[in-house]
N, C-alpha and C positions, 0 to 999 in steps of 0.2 A: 504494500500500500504506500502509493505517494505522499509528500509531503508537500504542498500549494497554499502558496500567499497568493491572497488576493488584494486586489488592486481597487475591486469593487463591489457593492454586495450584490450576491449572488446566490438562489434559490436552485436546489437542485431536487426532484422529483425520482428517486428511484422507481416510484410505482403511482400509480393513479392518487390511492389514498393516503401518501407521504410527500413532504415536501419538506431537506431539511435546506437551514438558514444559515450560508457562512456571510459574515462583518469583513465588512473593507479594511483592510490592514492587516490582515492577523492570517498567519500560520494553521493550519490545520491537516492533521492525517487523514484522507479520504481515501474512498475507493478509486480504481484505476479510472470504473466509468466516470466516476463525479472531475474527477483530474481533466478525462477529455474534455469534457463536457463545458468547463470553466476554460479551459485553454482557447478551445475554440467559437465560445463566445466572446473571446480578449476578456474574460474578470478575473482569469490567474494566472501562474505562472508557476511549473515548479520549482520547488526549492530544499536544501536542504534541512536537516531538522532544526527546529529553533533551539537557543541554549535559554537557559532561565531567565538571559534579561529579554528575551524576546528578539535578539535580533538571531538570523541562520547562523549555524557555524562556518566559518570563512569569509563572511561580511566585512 
């Protein structure tokens, strides 16, 4: 499973009756579809994993 900041908020729908809510600016572990899926609307970008203060390691 990826690691995707997003740039912008962005709603991703695995299934008809789900919808989850990732916040613009923030790191999160998703699945590979919800990765594509943000990539190719432009609202993420992968990324490496965040460290505690929030920023990716190697930033």
């Amino acid at each position: 499973m990826p690691w995707v900041r997003f740039n912008r908020d962005f709603d991703f729908k695995p299934r008809p009756s789900l919808t989850l809510a990732y916040m613009a600016g923030r790191a999160y572990l998703v699945s590979r579809a919800c990765a594509e899926a943000a990539e190719t609307a432009g609202a993420g970008a992968l990324t490496r994993r965040p460290t505690e203060a929030g920023k990716a390691k190697g930033e």
